[in-house]
C-alpha positions in Angstrom: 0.0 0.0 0.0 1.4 3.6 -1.0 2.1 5.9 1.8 2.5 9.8 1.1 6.2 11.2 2.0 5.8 11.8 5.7 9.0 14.2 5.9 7.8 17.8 4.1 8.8 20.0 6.7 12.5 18.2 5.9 11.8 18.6 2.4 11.1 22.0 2.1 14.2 22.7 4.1 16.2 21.2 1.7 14.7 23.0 -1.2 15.3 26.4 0.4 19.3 24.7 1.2 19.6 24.0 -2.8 18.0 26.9 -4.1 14.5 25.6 -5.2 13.1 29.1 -5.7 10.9 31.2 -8.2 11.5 35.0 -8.8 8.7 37.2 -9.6 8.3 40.7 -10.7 6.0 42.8 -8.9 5.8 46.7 -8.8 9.1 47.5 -10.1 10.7 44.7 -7.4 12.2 41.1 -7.7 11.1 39.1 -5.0 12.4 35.5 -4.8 10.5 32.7 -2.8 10.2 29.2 -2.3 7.7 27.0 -4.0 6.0 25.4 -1.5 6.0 21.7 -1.5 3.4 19.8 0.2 4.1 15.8 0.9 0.8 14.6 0.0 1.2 13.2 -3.3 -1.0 12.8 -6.3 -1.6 9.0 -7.4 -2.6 8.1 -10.9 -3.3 4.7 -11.7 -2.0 3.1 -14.6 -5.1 2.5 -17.0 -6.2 6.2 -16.3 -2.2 7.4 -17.4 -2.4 5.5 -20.8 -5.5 7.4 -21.3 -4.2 10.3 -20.5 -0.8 9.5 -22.7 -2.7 8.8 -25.9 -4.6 12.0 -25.6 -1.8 14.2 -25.2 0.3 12.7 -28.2 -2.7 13.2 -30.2 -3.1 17.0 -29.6 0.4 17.7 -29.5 1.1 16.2 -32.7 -2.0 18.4 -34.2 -0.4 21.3 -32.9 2.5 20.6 -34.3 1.0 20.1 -37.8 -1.0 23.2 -37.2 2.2 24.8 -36.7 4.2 23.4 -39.6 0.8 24.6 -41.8 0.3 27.6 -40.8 3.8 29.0 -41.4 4.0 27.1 -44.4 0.9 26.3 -46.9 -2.2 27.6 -44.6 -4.6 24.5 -45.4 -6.4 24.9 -42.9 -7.3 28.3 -43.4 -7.9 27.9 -46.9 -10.5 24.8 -46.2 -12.0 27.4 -43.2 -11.6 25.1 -40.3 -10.0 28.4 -38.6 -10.6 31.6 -39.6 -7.7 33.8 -41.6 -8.3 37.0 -39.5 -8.5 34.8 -36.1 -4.7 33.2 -36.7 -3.2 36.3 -38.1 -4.7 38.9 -35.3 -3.1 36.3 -32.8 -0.2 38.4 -30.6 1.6 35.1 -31.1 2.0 35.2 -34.3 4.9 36.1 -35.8 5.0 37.5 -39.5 9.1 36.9 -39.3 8.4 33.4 -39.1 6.6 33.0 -42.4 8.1 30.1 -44.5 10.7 29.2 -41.7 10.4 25.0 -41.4 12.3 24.1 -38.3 14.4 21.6 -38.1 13.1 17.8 -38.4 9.5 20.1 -38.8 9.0 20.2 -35.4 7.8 23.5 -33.4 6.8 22.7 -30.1 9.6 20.2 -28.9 8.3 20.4 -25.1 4.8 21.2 -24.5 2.9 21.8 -20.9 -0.5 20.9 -21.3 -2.4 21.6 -18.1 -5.5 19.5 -17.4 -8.2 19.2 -14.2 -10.2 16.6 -13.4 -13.6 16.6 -12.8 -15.8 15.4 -9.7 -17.0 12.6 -12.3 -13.2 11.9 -12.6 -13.3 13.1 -16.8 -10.1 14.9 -17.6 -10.5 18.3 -19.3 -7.2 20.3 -21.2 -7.6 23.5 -20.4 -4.7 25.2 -21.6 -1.7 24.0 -23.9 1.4 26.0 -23.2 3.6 25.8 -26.3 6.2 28.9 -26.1 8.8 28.2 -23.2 6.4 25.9 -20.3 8.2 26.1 -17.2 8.2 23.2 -14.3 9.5 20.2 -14.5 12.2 20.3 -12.4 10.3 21.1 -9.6 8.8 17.5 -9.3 11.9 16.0 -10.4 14.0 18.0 -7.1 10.6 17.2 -4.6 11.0 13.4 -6.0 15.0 13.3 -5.6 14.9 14.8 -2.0 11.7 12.8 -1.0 13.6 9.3 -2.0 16.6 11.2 0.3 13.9 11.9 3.0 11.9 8.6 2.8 13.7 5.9 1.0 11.4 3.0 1.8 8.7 4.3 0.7 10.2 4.3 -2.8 11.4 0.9 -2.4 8.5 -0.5 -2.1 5.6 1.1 -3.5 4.8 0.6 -7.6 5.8 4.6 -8.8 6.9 4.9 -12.1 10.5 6.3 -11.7 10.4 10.1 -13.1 14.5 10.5 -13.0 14.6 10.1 -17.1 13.3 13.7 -17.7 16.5 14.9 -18.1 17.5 11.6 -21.1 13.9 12.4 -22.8 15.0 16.0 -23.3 18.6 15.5 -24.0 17.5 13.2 -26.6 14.6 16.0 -28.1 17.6 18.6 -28.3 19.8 15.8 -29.6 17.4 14.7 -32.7 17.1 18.4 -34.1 20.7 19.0 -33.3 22.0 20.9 -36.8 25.7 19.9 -35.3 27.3 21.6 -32.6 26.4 21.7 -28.5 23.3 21.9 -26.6 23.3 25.0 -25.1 20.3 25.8 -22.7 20.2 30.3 -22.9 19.0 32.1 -19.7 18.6 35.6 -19.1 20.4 35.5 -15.6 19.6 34.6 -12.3 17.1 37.4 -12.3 14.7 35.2 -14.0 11.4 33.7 -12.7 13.0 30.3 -13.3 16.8 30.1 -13.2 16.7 27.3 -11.0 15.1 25.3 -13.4 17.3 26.7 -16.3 20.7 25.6 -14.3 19.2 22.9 -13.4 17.7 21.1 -16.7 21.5 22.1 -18.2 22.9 19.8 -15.6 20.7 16.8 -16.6 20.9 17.4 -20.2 24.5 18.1 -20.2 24.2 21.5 -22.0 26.1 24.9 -21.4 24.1 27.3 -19.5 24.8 30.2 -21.1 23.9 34.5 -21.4 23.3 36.1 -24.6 26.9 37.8 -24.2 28.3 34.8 -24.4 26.7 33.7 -27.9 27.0 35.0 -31.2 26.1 34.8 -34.4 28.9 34.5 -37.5 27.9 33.7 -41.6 24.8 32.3 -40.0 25.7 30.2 -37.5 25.3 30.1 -33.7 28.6 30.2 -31.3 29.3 29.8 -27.7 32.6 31.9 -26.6 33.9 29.5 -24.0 35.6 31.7 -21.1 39.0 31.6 -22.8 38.0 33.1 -26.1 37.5 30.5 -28.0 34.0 29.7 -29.9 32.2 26.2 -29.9 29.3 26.0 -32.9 26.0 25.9 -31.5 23.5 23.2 -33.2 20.7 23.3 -30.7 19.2 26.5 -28.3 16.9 25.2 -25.7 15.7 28.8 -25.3 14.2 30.2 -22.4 13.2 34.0 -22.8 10.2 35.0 -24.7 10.2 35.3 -28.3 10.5 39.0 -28.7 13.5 39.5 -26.9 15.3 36.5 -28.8 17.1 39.0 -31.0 16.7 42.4 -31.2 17.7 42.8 -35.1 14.3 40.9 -35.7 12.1 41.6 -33.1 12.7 44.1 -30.3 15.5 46.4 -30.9 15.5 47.3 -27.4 16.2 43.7 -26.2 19.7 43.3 -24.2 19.3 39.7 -23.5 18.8 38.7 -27.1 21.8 37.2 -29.5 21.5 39.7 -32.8 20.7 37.7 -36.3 19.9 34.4 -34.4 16.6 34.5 -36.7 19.0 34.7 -39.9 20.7 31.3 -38.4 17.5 29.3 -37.8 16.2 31.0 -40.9 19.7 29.1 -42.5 18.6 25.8 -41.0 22.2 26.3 -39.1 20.7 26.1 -35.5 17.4 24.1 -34.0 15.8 26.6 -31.7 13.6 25.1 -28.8 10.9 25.8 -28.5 10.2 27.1 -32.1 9.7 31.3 -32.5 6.0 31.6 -33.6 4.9 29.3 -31.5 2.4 31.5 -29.6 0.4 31.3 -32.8 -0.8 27.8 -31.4 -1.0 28.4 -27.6 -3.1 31.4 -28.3 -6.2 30.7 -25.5 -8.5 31.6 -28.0 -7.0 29.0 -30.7 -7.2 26.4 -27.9 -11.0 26.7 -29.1 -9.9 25.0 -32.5 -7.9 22.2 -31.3 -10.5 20.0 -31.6 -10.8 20.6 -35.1 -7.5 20.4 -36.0 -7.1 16.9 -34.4 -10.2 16.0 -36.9 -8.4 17.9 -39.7 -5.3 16.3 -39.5 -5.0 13.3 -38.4 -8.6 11.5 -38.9 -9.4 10.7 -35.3 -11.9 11.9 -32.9 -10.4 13.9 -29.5 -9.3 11.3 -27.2 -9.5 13.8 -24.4 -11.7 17.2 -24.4 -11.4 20.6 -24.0 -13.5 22.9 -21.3 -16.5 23.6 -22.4 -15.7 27.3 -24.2 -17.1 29.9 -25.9 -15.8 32.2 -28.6 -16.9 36.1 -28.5 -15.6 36.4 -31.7 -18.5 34.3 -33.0 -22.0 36.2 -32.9 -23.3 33.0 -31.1 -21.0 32.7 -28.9 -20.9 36.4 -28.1 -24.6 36.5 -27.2 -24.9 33.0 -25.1 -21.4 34.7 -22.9 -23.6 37.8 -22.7 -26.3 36.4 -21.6 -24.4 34.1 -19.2 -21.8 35.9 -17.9 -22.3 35.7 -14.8 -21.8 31.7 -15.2 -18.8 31.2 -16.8 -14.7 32.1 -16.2 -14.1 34.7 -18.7 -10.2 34.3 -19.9 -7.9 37.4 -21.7 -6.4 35.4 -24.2 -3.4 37.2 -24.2 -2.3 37.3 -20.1 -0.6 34.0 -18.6 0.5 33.1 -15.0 -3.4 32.7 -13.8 -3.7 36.2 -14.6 -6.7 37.8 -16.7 -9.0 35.4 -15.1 -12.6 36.7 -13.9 -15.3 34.4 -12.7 -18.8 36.3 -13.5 -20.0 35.2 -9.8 -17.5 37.1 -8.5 -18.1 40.4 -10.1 -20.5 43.3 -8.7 -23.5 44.4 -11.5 -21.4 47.5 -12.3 -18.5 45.4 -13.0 -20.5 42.8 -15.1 -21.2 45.7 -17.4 -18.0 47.0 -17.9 -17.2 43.2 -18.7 -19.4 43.1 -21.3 -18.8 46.4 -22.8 -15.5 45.6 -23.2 -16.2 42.2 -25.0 -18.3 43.6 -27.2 -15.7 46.3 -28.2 -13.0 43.7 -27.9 -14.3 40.2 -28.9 -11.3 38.5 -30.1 -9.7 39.4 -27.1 -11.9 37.0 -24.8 -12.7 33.4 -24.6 -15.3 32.4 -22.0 -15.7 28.6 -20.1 -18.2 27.1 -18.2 -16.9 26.5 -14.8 -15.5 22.9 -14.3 -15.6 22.1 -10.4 -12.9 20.3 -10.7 -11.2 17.8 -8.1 -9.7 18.8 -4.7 -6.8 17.0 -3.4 -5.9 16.8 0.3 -2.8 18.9 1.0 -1.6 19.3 4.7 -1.7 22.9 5.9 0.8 24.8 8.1 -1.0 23.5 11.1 -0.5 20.1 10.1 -4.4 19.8 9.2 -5.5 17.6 6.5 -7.4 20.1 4.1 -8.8 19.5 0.6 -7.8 22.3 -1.9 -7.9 22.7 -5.9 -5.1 21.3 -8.0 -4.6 20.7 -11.7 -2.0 18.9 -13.5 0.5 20.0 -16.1 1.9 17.4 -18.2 5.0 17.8 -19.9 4.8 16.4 -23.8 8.3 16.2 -25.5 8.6 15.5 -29.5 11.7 14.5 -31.3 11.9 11.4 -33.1 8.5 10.5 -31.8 6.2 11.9 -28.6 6.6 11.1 -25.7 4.9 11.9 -22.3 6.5 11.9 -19.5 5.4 9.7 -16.5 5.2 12.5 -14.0 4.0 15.9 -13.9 3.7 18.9 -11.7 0.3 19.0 -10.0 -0.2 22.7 -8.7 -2.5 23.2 -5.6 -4.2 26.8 -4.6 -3.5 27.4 -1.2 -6.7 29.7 -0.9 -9.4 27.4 0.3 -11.8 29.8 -2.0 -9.8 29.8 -5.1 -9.3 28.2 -8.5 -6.6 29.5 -9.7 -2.9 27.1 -8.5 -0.3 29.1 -10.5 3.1 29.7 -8.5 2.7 33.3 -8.9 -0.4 33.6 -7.2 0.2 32.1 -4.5 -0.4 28.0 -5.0 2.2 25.4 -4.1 2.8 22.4 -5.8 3.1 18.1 -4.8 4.8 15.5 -7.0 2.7 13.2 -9.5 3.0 9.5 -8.7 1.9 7.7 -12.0 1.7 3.8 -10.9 3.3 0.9 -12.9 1.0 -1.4 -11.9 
């Protein structure tokens, strides 16, 4: 029988020892705190995992084709599955990227797709996170220190082992490799997740490195090593937001971008990960489409669905929202982080009008969901109190020479008894993913 990890206070103090922190900005200030871990893990039997794993290679490898098609030929534009002015208004899409095919044709190399489950135990996606998705390493540190903390229980309980993140990425960066290092770029220390960048380059093997210390020459990437010399570059996990990635291409004012690293991918000299442009997929109001892009490309029905949504941009849509609004969770497509979220039962009269005012003056800038009450999961509180909070589960998908899930996961809990929303930077914690072998 499985026993949770009885040793977080332990835990948690060696997560502050090592460094397993997050930085946010807030007001001008960077403030740097620990993710709080709590002990009480998530179980996922097997049967329900390989579920799970067949769903999210399907809608990853739509995404990816999505991708691959609209850069390239725009089929599904052209047969109207998705709308021309929906994709091309997207803030993540990038007009540089038009007729760029990455490497091996693949865009979205690691993929975060965050699901909840349901009372009636259904799993619903409710977000796919295609641009730079952050946390893995957090359940892979909590799962290294809990084996320190509580070796037996490891021992002897049926966990899949989640130690081979670190050779299921190597082996992504290796496959698009264009011939040179891996080389995992960071802004600094300064950033929201430095631990995981240093971190992930120690189990893959890459150099963590600045922009300063990257350049590019005739089209092609190089490292300067701290003696001088320069090391070709064949793949960049990058880890900064597309428009700063180099400032002769997108913003000028960027200072942690390498200048022409566009012209090198554009050469096919340099696999960047995950692909620039790929915001034109994770786009919350695209996320509408998936669906339909699964039926589109590959034939098959969605193994697992979507939250039930709504579209303002469709006249349908837009009244039902209006006349609901009150009902649903009303999303900003373009915010992230758990930001831009407003449940209608939460908002005043006044405020439900300026709501709706400002989706009928800004439809495309909205999607709207009915509210999934989704599964609480017991977490232990600072008093040591067994207390049931909301969590959901992001899944990390990784495609090189085929997709892959991996067998873990990092399942993010809100603190806030009243709350929905688990992300790090409001507040939630997070507990490690035990998938079962058996």
């Amino acid at each position: 029988m499985i026993t949770p990890v009885a040793n977080a206070a332990e835990i948690n103090q060696l997560m502050a020892r090592y460094g397993v922190k997050f930085g946010i900005y807030k007001n001008g200030t960077f403030k740097e705190q620990l993710f709080p871990f709590d002990a009480v893990p998530r179980i996922i039997p097997k049967a329900e995992f390989e579920v799970l794993e067949k769903g999210l290679i399907q809608r990853v490898d739509a995404l990816n084709r999505f991708l691959l098609d609209v850069y390239g030929d725009k089929n599904i534009i052209r047969d109207g599955v998705v709308p021309e002015d929906f994709v091309f208004l997207s803030s993540g899409y990038l007009p540089q990227c038009e007729g760029i095919a990455p490497p091996k044709g693949i865009y979205s190399h690691i993929s975060g797709i965050d699901l909840v489950q349901a009372k009636d135990k259904s799993w619903y996606i409710l977000e796919d996170n295609l641009r730079i998705p952050s946390g893995a390493s957090y359940p892979l540190i909590a799962r290294e220190l809990s084996r320190i903390a509580s070796p037996q229980v490891f021992a002897t309980s049926r966990i899949r082992d989640n130690r081979n993140y670190g050779v299921l990425l190597k082996k992504t960066m290796d496959f698009v490799n264009c011939g040179g290092i891996n080389v995992i770029l960071t802004p600094g220390r300064y950033n929201a997740a430095y631990f995981e960048h240093s971190y992930l380059a120690e189990r893959t093997d890459a150099v963590l490195a600045q922009a300063h210390e990257l350049f590019v020459e005739q089209d092609v990437l190089y490292y300067r090593d701290y003696s001088g010399g320069k090391t070709r570059v064949g793949t960049l996990y990058r880890r900064i937001a597309d428009e700063y990635l180099d400032p002769l291409n997108f913003l000028p004012e960027s200072l942690i971008g390498i200048p022409n690293l566009l012209d090198a991918y554009r050469a096919g000299n340099v696999a960047i990960l995950n692909a620039p442009g790929n915001g034109a997929a994770d786009d919350k109001g695209i996320y509408y489409f998936v669906p339909k892009m699964i039926r589109y490309y590959l034939n098959e029905e969605p193994i697992l669905q979507n939250a039930p949504t709504y579209l303002p941009f469709y006249e349908e849509d837009r009244s039902y929202v209006l006349e609901h609004l009150e009902e649903l969770v009303v999303k900003d497509v373009a915010e992230a982080g758990g930001y831009g979220v407003v449940f209608g039962n939460a908002l005043s009269e006044r405020q439900l009008a300026d709501l709706k005012q400002t989706i009928l003056a800004e439809p495309r800038r909205f999607i709207a969901q009915e509210v999934i009450d989704f599964c609480d999961l017991p977490v232990i509180d600072e008093d040591g109190n067994e207390v049931m909070r909301k969590a959901d589960l992001r899944a990390f998908v990784l495609t090189g020479e085929k997709t892959e899930v991996w067998a873990s996961g990092l399942t993010r809990f809100s603190r806030n008894p009243e709350s929905f929303v688990v992300n790090s930077s409001q507040g939630g914690g997070f507990k490690d993913t035990w998938v079962l072998s058996q």
